[in-house]
N, C-alpha and C positions, 0 to 999 in steps of 0.2 A: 479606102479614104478615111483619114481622122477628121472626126467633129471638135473641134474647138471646144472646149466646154463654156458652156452659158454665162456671161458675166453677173455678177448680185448688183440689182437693180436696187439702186439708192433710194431709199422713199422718199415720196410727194411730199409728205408732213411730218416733223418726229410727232413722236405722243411721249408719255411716261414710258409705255413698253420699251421703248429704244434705248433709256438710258439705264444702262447696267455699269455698277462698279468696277465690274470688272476691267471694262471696257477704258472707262475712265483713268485706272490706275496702271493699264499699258501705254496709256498718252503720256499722261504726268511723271511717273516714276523713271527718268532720263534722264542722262547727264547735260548738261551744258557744256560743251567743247571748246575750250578758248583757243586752242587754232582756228575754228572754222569762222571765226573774228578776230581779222588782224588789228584793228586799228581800236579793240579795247582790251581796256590796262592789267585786266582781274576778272576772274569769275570769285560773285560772293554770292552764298546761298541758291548757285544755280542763276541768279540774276546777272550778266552784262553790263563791266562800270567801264565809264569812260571818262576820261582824267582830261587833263589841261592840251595834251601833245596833240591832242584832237584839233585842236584848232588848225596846229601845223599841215595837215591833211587837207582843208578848206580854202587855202589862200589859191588856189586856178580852179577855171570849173572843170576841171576832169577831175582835182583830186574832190572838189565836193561833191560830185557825180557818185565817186566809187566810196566813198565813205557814206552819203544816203540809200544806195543799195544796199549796202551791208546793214544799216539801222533798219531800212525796209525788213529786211530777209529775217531778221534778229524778232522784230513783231510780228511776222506773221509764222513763219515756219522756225524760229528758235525760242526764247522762256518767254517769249513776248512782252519783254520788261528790259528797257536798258535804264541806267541812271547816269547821270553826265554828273560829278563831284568838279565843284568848283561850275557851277554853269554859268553863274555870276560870279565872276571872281572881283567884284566891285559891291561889293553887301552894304554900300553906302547907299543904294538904289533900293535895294531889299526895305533898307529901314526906312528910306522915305517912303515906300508904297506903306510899309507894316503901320506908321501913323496916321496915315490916311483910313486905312479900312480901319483900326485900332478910334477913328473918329467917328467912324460911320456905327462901329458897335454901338459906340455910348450914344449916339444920336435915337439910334433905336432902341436901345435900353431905357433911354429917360420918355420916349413916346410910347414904353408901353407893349413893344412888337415882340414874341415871341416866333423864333423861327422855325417854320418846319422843316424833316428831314425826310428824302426817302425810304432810308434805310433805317436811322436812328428813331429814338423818342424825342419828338417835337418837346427844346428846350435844352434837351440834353448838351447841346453845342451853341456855340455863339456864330452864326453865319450870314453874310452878306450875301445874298443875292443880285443877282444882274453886277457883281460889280466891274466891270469893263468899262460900261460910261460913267457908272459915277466918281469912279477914278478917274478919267481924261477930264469930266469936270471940273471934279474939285482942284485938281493940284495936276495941269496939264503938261507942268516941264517934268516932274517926278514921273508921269506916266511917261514921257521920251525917252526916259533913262532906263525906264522899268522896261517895258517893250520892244525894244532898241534891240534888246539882246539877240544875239544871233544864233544860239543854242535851240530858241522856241520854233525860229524859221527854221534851222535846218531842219529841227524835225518833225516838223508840220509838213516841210516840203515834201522830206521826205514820204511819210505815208500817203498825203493827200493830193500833191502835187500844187501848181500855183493857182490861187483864189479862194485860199482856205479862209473859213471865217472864226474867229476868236470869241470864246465868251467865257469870263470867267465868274467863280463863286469861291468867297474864302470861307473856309471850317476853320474854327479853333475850338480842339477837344478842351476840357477843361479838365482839371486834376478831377479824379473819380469818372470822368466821361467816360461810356461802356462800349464798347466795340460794336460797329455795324454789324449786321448781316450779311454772313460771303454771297456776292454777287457780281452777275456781271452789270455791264452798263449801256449807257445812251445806243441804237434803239432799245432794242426789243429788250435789253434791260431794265428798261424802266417800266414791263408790262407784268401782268399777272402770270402764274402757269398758264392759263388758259387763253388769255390773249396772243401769248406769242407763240402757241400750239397752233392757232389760227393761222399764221403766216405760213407760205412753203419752205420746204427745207432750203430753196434755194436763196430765198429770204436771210434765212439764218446766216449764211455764208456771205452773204452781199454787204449785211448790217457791220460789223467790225469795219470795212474797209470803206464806211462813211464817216467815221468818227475817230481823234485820236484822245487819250484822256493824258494827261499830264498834273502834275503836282511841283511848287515850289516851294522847299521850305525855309520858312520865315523866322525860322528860330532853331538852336542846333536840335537835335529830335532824337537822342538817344533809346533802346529799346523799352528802358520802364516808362515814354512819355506815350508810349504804343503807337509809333510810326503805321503805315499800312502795313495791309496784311496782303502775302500776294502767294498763288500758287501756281509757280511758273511750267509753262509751258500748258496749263487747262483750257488757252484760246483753241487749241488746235482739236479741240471735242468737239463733233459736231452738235449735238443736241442739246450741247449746255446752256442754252437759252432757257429748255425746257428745265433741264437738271438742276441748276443752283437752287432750287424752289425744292427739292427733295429730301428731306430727312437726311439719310443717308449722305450725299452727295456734302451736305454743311456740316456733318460730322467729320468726313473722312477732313475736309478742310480742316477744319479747327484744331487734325491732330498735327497736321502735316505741312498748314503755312511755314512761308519766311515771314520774316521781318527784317528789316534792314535799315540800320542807325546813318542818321542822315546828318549832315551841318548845315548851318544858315547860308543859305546860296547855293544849296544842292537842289538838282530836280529829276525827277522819275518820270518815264513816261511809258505808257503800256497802254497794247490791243485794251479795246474795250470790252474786249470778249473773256479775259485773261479775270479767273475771280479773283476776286478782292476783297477788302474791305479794312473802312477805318477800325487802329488797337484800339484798345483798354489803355486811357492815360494813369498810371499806377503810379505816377509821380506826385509830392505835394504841395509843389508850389507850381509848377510850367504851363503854361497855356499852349499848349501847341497849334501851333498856326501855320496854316497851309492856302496855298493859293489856288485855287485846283482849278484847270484849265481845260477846258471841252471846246476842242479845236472841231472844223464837219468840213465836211467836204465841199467847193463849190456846187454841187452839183446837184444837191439835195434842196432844189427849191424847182418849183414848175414855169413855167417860160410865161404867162400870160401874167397879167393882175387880175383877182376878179373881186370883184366887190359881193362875199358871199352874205353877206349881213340883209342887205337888200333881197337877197334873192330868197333867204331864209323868212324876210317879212314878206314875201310877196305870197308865198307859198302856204305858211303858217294857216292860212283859214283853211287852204282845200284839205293841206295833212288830217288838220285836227277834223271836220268835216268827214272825212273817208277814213279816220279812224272811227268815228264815231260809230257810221254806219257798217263798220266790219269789213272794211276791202281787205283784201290780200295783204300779211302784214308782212311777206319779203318783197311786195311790188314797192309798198311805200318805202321802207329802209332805203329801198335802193332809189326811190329820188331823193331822200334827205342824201343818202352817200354823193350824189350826184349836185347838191344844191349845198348842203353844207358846209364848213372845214372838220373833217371827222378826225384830227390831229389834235394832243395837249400843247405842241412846242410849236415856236419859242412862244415864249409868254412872259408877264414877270412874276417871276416866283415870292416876291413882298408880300402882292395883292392876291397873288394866283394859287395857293398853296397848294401840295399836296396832301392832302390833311383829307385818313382814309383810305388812300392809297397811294401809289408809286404815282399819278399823274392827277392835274386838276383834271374837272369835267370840260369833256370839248364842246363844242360848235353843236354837232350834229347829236348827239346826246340832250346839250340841254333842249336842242327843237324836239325829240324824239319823247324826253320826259312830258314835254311842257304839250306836248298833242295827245299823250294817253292821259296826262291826269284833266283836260280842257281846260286850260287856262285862258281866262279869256283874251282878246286879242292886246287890249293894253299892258295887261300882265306880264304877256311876253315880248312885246316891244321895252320894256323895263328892263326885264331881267337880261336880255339880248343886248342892250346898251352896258349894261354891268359888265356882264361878262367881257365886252371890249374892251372897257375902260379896265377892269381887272390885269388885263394881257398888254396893254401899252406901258412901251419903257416910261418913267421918268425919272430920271439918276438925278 
């Protein structure tokens, strides 16, 4: 009789042990195969461009069917980055959105506001947060025009499927602005090494296919204005959640990105898993301005309402109470996890910064700070109101 040999038992959690370079440069170092995508026009730098004839594919829904698989298939299992040139091929729309948020900078410039970054030096860039509604605000036919477009749904639809929800945040590097950090993104992108070591591996694999990240550029983007930086095909590593955060792992990047010259009414869109990150604007006069789009998935919100604010006041005296006296300090955790919102997002990132780290302080944090240090009970009824009003939109 033959025994089968035993299969290799995937682990529960990466840690650092998992992430070997080696490993990582049998993922990345591949070609990109322009057969095995009919319906785009060029492979550049390993990246998937997709030209104007795309549309001609969209007009029934079978051919939009087989054209959003192929976009699917292209971010998950191919360089996990297509670019649609020409996505707006009406850059009339472009420029009325570009004066809009181009209104919203100087509004915040003349108030004062300094913006953070997660990746960047808070200042280094001029950026709008939340701005989705204060665009439909200010200027609501310009957003119909801006929005309207049907390059964003297709491929929102495509990864996400229908009930995807929109939120955007504009960057404009400045001349001298210094290149992010390679990273991945929204979730566990935005956590620490050790935070997102905490989640299971299966986690790691789940997170990508919540979230699609997108980019529209707002002005042409040639390579010395230092377009993004991307290293196609890195979504398909499993532990690179933990790995972008390694030495090694942002060197091999920085030897081995692309970059790729964009024009005004181009858009990029890639796995959030796929590392990245904004160039070095090396030009001296361009502000390069970008739209950047973080599309999620319906399905990332839980089914009840609960009013955890209340429930964090009701609680407040026994935490701090049986902290005091010594109870078990993973019994209590585990009712703050249970009574708090132990999530940063969404929030608004004006009031809300991340400043310190990749995410503000949440929910269950500030209850957990504010019961070890005994704050008294009005103290943190205060700072419990702040922090709400911190995280509510107002565009």
């Amino acid at each position: 009789m033959t025994v089968e040999p035993a299969a290799r038992t995937a682990p529960g959690w990466f840690t650092a042990d998992d992430c070997r370079l080696e490993d990582f440069r049998a993922v990345v170092e591949t070609t990109t195969d322009l057969a095995g995508y009919p319906y785009a026009d060029e492979v550049r730098e390993g990246v998937l461009v997709y030209g104007p004839r795309l549309r001609d594919h969209t007009t029934t829904p079978e051919g939009r069917r087989d054209v959003q698989a192929e976009l699917a298939r292209a971010l998950a299992e191919g360089p996990g980055i297509v670019v649609f040139a020409g996505a707006f091929p009406d850059t009339g729309a472009v420029d009325r959105a570009t004066a809009v948020f181009e209104a919203l900078i100087a509004e915040q410039k003349a108030a004062g506001v300094v913006g953070g970054d997660h990746f960047a030096a808070p200042g280094a860039n001029d950026r709008v947060w939340g701005a989705l509604d204060k665009f439909a605000v200010r200027d609501p036919e310009a957003f119909a025009a801006y929005y309207g477009n049907d390059v964003i749904a297709l491929v929102s639809q495509a990864w996400l499927g229908p009930g995807y929800q929109l939120t955007s945040q504009v960057n404009v590097v400045n001349p001298g602005g210094r290149a992010q950090v390679a990273h991945r993104d929204y979730h566990l992108g935005f956590m620490s090494e050790e935070q997102s070591a905490a989640f299971p591996a299966h986690v790691h694999r789940l997170s990508p296919a919540m979230t699609l990240q997108g980019a529209v550029a707002h002005c042409d983007m040639p390579v010395l204005t230092g377009p993004t930086m991307y290293l196609p095909h890195s979504q398909k590593y499993a532990p690179g959640y933990v790995a972008f955060h390694r030495p090694e792992f942002s060197a091999y990047f920085d030897a081995h990105h692309v970059q790729l010259p964009l024009r005004k009414g181009d858009a990029a869109f890639f796995n959030p898993a796929l590392f990245h990150g904004a160039g070095t604007n090396r030009s001296a006069d361009v502000r390069r301005m970008a739209n950047l789009l973080q599309v999620s998935s319906a399905f990332g919100r839980a089914m009840e309402a609960v009013d955890r604010a209340a429930m964090c006041r009701a609680l407040y005296p026994v935490l701090a109470a049986q902290r005091a006296a010594g109870a078990d300090e993973r019994t209590l955790r585990n009712v703050v996890a249970a009574a708090a919102e132990g999530y940063a997002f969404p929030t608004n990132l004006d009031r809300d910064q991340p400043i310190g780290g990749l995410a503000p302080e949440t929910q269950a944090e500030l209850v957990w700070r504010a019961s070890g240090e005994r704050w008294p009970v009005e103290a943190f009824d205060a700072a419990l109101s702040a922090h709400a009003e911190r995280r509510a939109s107002a565009p």
